[in-house]
C-alpha positions as CSV (number, residue, x, y, z in Angstrom):
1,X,9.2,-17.5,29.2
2,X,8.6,-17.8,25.3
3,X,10.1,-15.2,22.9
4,X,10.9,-15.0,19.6
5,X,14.4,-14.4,18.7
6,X,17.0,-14.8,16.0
7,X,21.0,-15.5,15.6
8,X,22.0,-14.4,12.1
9,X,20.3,-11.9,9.9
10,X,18.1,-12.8,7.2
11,X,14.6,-13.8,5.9
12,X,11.8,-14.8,8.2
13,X,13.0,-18.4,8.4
14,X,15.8,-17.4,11.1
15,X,13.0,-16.3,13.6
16,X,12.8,-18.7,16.4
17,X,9.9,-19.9,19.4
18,X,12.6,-19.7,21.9
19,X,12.7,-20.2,25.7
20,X,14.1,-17.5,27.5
21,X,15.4,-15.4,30.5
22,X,12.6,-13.2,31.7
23,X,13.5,-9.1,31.7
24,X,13.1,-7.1,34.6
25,X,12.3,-3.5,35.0
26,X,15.0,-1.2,35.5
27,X,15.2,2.5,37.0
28,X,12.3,4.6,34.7
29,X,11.4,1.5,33.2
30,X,8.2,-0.9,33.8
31,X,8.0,-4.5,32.8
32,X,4.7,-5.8,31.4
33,X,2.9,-9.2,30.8
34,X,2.4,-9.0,27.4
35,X,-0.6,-9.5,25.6
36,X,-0.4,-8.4,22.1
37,X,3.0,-6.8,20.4
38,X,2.8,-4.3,17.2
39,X,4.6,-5.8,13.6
40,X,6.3,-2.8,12.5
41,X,8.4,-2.5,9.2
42,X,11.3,-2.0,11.3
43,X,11.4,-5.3,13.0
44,X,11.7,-7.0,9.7
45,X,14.8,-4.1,8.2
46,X,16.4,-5.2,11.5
47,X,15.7,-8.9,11.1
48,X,17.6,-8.3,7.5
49,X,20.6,-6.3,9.1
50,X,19.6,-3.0,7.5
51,X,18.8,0.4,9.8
52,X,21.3,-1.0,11.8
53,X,23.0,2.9,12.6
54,X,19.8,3.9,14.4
55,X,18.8,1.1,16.3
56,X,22.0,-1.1,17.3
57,X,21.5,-4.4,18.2
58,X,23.9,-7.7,19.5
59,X,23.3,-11.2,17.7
60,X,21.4,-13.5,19.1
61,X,17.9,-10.9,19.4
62,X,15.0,-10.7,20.3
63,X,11.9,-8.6,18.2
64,X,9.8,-6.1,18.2
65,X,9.5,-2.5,19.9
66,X,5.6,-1.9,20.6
67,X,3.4,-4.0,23.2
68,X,0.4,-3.1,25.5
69,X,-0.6,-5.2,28.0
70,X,-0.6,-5.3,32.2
71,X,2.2,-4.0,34.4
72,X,3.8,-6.2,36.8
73,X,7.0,-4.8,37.5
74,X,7.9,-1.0,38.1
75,X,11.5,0.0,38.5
76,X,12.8,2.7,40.2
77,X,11.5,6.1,39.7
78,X,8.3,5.6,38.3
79,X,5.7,7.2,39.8
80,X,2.5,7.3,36.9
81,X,1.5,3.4,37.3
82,X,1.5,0.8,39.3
83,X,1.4,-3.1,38.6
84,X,-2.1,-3.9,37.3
85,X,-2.2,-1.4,35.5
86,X,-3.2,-1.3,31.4
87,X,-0.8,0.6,29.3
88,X,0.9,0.9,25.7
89,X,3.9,1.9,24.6
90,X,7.4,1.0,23.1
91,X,10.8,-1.4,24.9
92,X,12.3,-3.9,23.3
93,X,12.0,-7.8,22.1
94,X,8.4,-7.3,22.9
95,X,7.4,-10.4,20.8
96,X,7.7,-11.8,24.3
97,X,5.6,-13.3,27.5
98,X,7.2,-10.3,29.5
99,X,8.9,-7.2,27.6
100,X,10.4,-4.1,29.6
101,X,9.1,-0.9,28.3
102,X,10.8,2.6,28.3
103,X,7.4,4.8,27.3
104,X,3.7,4.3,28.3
105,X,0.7,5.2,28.6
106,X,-2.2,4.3,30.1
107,X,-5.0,2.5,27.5
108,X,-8.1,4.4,27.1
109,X,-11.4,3.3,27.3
110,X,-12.9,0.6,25.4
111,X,-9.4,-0.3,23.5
112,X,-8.7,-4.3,23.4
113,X,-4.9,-4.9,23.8
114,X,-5.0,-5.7,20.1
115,X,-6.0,-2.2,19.0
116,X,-3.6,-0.8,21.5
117,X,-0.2,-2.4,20.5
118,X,-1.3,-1.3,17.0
119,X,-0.5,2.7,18.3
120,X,3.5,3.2,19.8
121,X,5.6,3.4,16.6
122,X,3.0,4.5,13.9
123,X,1.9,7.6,16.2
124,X,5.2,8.5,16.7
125,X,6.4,8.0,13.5
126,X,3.3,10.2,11.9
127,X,3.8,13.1,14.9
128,X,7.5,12.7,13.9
129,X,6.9,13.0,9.6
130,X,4.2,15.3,9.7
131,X,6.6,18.2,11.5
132,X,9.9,17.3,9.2
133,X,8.0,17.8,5.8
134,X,6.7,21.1,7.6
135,X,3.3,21.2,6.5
136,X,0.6,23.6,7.5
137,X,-3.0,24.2,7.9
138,X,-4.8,24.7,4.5
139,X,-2.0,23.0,2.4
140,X,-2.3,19.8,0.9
141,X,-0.1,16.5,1.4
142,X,0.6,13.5,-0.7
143,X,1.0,10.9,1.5
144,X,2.4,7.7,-0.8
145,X,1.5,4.0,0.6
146,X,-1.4,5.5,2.8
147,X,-3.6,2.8,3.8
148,X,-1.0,0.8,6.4
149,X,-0.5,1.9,9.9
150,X,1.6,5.0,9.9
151,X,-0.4,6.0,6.7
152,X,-3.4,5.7,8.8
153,X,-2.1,7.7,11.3
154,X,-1.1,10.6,9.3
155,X,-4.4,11.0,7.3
156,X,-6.2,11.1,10.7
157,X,-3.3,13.6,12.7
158,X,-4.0,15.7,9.3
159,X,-7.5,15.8,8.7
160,X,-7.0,17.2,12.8
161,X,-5.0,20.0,11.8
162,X,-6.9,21.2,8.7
163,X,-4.5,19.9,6.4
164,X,-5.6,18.6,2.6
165,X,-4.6,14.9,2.2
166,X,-4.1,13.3,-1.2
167,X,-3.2,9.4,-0.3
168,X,-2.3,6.9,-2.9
169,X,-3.1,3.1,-2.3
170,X,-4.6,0.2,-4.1
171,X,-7.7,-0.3,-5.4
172,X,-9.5,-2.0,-2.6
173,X,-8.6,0.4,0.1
174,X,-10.0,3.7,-2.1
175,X,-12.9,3.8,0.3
176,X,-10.7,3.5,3.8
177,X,-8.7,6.5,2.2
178,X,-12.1,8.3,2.0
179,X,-13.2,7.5,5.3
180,X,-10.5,9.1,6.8
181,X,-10.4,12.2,4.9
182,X,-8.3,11.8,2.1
183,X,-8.8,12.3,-1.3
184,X,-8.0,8.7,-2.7
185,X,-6.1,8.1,-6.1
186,X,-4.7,4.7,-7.2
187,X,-0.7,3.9,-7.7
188,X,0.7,2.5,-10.7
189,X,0.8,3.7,-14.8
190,X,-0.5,7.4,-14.6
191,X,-0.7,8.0,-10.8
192,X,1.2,11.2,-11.1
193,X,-1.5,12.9,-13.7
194,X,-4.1,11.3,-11.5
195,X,-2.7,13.5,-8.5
196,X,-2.2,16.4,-10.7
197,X,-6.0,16.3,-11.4
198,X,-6.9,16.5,-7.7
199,X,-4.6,19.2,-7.0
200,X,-1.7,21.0,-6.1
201,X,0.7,19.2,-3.8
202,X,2.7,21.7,-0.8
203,X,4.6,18.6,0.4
204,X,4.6,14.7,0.4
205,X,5.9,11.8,2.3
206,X,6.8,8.2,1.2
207,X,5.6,5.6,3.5
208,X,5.9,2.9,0.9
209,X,9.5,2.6,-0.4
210,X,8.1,1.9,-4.0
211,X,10.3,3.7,-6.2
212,X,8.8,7.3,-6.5
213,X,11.2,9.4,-5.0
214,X,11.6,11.0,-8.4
215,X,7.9,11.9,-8.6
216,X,7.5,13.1,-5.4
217,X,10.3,16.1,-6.3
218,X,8.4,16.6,-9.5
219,X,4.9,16.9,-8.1
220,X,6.4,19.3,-5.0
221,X,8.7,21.1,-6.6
222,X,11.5,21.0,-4.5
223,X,13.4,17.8,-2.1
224,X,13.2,19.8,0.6
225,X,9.5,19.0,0.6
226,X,9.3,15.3,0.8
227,X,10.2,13.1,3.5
228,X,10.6,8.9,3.1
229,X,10.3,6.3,6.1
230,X,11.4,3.6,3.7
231,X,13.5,4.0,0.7
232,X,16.8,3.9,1.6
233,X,18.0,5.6,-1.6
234,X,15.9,9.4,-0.6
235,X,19.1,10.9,0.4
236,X,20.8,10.9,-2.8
237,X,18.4,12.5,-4.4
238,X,18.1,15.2,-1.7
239,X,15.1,13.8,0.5
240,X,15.4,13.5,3.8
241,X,15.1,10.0,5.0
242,X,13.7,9.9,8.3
243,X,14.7,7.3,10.2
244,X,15.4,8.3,14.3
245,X,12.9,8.6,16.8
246,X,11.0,11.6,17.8
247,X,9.3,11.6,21.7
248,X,7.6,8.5,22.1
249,X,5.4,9.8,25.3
250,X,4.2,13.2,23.6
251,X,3.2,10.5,21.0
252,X,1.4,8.0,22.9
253,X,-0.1,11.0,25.2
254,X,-1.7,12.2,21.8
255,X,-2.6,9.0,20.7
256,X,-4.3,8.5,24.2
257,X,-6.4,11.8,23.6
258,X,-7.2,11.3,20.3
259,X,-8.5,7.5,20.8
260,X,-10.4,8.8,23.8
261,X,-12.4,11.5,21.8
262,X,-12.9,9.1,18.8
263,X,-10.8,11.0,17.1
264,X,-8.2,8.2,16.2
265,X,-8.7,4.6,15.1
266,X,-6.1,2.1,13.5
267,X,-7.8,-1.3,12.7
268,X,-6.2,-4.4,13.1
269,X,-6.3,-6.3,9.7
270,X,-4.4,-9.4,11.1
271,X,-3.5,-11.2,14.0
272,X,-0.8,-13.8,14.2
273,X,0.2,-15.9,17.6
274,X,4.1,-15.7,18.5
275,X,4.8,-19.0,16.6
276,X,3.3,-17.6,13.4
277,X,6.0,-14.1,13.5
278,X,7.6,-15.7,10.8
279,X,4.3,-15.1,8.7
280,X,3.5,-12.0,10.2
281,X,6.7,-10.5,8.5
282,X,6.7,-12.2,5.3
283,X,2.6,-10.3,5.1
284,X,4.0,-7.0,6.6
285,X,7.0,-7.4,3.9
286,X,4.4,-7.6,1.0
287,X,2.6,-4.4,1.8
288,X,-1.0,-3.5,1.0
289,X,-1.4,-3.5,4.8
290,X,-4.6,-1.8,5.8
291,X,-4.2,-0.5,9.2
292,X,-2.1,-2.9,11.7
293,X,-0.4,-5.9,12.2
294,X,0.0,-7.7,15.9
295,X,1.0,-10.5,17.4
296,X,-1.1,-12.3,20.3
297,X,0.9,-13.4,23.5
298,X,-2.1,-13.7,25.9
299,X,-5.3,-14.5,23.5
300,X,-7.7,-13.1,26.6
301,X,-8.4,-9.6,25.4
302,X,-10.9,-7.8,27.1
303,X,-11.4,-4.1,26.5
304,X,-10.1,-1.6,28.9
305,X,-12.4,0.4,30.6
């Protein structure tokens, strides 16, 4: 099978086409045929050699932690599908023809595999975020970097909960902050007064990793009431950086739910075939994502349902 690998940490140029072994499922574990994989910021920190404490890996490797596509291989112990079956969810070196998954769940209705490997990571990264900066019903977050995929995810898992959204982005995704129920603001010179005009801020979370750390304590108040995903420097300025896993099935359960009752959507802004990973990094490294990033294995993508 084809899968894209690489042998020594660094930029996008040491991912590889490779041809390789093909996994097989073992016990609580289901293998699928792969038809589209999520790009996650993680895949390129890893690719680097950074986040190395919380997600260990062995030289050569393979990519990517999110995929949807068909079961064809159940190991032992699984009783919730069977092979055939459409599902999402989060393994390993799932920029792959076949990837072994360790969470599922089944793809609603009228979600392309494109759409759906868009989900795993984001959702449970937002479900994650939103309950360690331990914001409530009626208060209002400032979500920094809001218009990529886990920003996405947050605004819509807020406006859910009754809870105010104030999302920074730039200028030509104002209107996709406004559509999913935040009030929008522009980053850059004078962002913090901008904020300050729409209102008081009970807690904030950086999704961006762009240097504003400091401001976030200043608008909250206190470091106890911002959480980052990205900046790696948070911690010594007393913000928690969030960087382990909360429960991937609870995640993709609510994701399922939400996407069923149109409550949930993630576009995909881009899609890239295996041999183009390379470029799909260097894009999701220079930011102003809006929504997701995926990779095609199997271009045949039919909606579920």
């Amino acid at each position: 099978m084809k899968r894209v690998s690489y042998a020594v940490f660094g930029g996008p140029d040491v991912l590889r086409l490779i041809d390789a072994q093909e996994p097989h499922a073992g016990p609580g574990q289901i293998r699928v045929a792969v038809h589209a994989a999520g790009v996650n910021p993680v895949d390129w920190r890893l690719r680097e050699g950074q986040v190395l404490g919380a997600h260990p890996l062995t030289l050569p490797s393979g990519v990517g932690l999110d995929a949807a596509g068909v079961v064809d291989e159940v190991g032992a112990g699984v009783t919730d599908v069977q092979a055939g079956d459409r599902v999402f969810g989060e393994g390993s070196d799932t920029y792959a023809e076949f990837a072994v998954l360790s969470a599922w769940a089944l793809m609603p209705d009228g979600l392309t595999f494109e759409e759906a490997a868009g989900y795993p990571s984001v959702m449970e990264t937002a479900v994650r975020v939103l309950g360690e900066v331990g914001v409530r019903t009626g208060q209002t977050l400032l979500v920094s970097g809001a218009s990529g995929g886990v920003g996405s995810a947050v605004l819509q898992l807020a406006r859910e909960r009754g809870i105010v959204v104030i999302g920074t982005a730039g200028a030509a995704n104002q209107d996709y902050l406004r559509d999913l129920g935040a009030r929008a603001t522009t980053y850059g010179e004078g962002w913090v007064e901008r904020v300050r005009e729409i209102g008081q801020v009970d807690a904030a979370l950086d999704l961006a990793g762009s240097g504003v750390i400091r401001e976030l304590i200043e608008l909250t108040g206190d470091a106890r009431r911002v959480v980052s995903i990205a900046d790696l420097t948070a911690p010594a300025l007393g913000v928690r950086f969030s960087g382990t896993a909360g429960s991937v099935p609870n995640a993709l359960a609510e994701a399922a739910s939400l996407i069923a009752r149109g409550a949930l959507h993630i576009p995909v802004e881009k899609a890239y075939s295996l041999a183009d990973a390379a470029a799909a990094h260097s894009d999701s490294q220079a930011g102003h994502t809006r929504g997701r990033r995926v990779i095609v294995v199997r271009p045949l993508n039919l909606r579920a349902g």
